[in-house]
N, C-alpha and C positions, 0 to 999 in steps of 0.2 A: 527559633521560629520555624513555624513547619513551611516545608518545602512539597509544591506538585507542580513533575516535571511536564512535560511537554511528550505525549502521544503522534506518531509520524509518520502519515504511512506514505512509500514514496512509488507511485504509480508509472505506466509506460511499454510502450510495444517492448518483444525481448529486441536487444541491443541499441537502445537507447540510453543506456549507461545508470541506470537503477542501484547495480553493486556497486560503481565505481562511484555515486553519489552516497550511498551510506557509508561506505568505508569511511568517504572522505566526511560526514558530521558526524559518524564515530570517533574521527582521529580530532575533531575539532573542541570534543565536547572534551574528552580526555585531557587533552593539553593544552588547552585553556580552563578550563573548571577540576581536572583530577577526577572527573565523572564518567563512572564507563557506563554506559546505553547497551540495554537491553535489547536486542534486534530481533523479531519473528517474524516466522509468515504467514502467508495468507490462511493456511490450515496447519496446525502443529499437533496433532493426533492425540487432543487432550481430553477427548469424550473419543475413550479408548472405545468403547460399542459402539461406534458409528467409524471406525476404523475400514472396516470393508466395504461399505458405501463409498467413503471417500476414494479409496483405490478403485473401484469399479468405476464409480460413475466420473471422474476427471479422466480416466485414460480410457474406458470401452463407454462411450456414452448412447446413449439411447433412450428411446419413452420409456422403457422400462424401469429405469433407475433411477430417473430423472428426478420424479419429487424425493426418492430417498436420497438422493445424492444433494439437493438441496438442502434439506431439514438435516444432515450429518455435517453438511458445510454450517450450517446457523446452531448449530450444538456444539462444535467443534470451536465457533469465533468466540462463542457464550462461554464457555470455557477457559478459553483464550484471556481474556477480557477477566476472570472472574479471579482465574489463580495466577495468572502472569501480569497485565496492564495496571489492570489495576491496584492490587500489593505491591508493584513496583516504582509507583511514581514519585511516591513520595520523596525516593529514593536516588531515581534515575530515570534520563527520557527513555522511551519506549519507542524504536524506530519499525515500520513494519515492512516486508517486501510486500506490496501489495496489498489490500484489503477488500473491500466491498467493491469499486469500481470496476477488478476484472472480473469481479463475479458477475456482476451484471451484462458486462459483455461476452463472458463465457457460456450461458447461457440465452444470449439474445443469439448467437453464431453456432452453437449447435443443437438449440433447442427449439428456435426459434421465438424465444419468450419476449415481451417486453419488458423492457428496462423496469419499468415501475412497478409489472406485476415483481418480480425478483426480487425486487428491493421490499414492497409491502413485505414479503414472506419470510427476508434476512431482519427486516427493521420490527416484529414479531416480537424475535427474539433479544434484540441488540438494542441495549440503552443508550450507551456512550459512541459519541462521535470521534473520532479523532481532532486535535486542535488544528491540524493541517492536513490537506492530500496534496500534496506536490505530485504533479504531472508532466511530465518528461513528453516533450511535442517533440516528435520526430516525423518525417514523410514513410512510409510505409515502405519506399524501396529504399533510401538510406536506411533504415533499422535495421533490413533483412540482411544486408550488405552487410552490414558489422555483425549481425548475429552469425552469419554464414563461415564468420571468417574466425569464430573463437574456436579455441581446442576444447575439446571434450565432448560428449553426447547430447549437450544442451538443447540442441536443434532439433524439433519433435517434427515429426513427418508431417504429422497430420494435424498438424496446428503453424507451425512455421513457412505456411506457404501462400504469397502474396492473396491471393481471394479472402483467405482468413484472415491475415492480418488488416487489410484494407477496410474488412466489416467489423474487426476489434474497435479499427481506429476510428470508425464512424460513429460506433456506440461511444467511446470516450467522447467524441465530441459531443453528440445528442443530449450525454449526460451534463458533462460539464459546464454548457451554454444556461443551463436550468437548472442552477444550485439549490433554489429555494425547494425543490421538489426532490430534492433526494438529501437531508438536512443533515442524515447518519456519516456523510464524507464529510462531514466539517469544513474546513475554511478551504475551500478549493483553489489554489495556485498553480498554471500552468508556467512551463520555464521553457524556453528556447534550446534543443536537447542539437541545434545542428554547431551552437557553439564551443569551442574547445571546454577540457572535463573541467579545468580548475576555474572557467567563468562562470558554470553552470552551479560548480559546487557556491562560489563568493554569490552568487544570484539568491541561493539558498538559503544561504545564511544571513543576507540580509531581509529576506522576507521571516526566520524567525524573528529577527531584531525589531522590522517593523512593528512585531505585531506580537511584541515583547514578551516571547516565548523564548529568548535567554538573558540569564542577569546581566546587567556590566559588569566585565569585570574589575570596575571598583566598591562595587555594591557585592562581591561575589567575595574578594578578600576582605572585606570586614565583616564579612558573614551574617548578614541582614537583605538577601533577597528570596522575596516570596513568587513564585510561577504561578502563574494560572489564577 
């Protein structure tokens, strides 16, 4: 029986535990199903000529590059979506860091764009919805706290600082409160990001179960369940 797994993109300010929820329904799907998930992100440089666009206009942005840097984001997801998601699913879930949602806030915050023109211009391109956005709610000074506090260079100057995040987190809500108008996020789930990792993770995994985007696994060892 053919199998199509479950598409995931898992949204949220940085340190609101984004990685430490897909580790944890990669390690779920593994050792309960024997199924390893395919993880991407929000751009994985697969419309190689639209390669310097993306590097210009995410990190030096300005009106200049702005619609290039759009249309190299919506070639880049189309891409994404064409030789990765979708050949994939059949096979295995598809988890994303991110997807449409911080695009839409990433350019409402330094472009000043609306939400919906972004989306008209990403939704274009983009057929397929994801079957979930999971959204990691967190307060804007808890996230920066835990961002503040990881090792590594993760923490961008000129994006990681409360003004910015605060108008991220505002577009997330704007969007989210108005699912019906932005239809390419799919089933939009917000999750309570101030409770410890492993409640957030169990919070997760029963909103796939709800909404029976993983087998039982007693319908999984007799090997007769269909996704989607």
């Amino acid at each position: 029986m053919n199998h199509r797994y479950p598409f995931i993109v898992v949204e949220g300010l940085d340190g609101t535990g984004k990685t430490t929820l897909r580790k944890g329904l990669f390690r779920l799907w593994e050792g309960l199903y024997g199924v390893t998930p395919l993880c991407v992100l929000t751009t994985n440089f697969l419309a190689a000529d639209q390669a310097g666009a993306i590097v210009s206009g995410k990190y030096q942005p300005n009106a200049g590059n702005r619609d290039a840097y759009l249309s190299a984001i919506a070639a880049d997801k189309r891409a994404t979506l064409d030789r990765l998601v979708l050949p994939q699913r059949p096979a295995r879930p598809v988890i994303a860091d991110r997807w449409l949602l911080s695009e839409l806030a990433f350019f409402a915050v330094k472009h000043g764009m609306r939400a919906s023109e972004t989306y008209e211009t990403l939704a274009a391109q983009l057929t397929v919805a994801p079957d979930l956005t999971l959204v990691l709610d967190l307060e804007t000074d808890a996230s920066m706290s835990r961002a503040q506090a990881r090792q590594g260079d993760a923490v961008r100057a000129d994006w990681d600082v409360h003004d910015v995040q605060s108008r991220v987190r505002e577009t997330y809500e704007a969007v989210v409160t108005k699912p019906d108008q932005f239809p390419l996020l799919g089933d939009v789930v917000r999750l309570d990001a101030r409770r410890p990792r492993s409640e957030v993770l169990l919070a997760a995994w029963d909103v796939l179960r709800e909404r029976q985007l993983v087998p039982s696994l007693a319908a999984h060892a007799e090997g007769g369940e269909t996704h989607g």
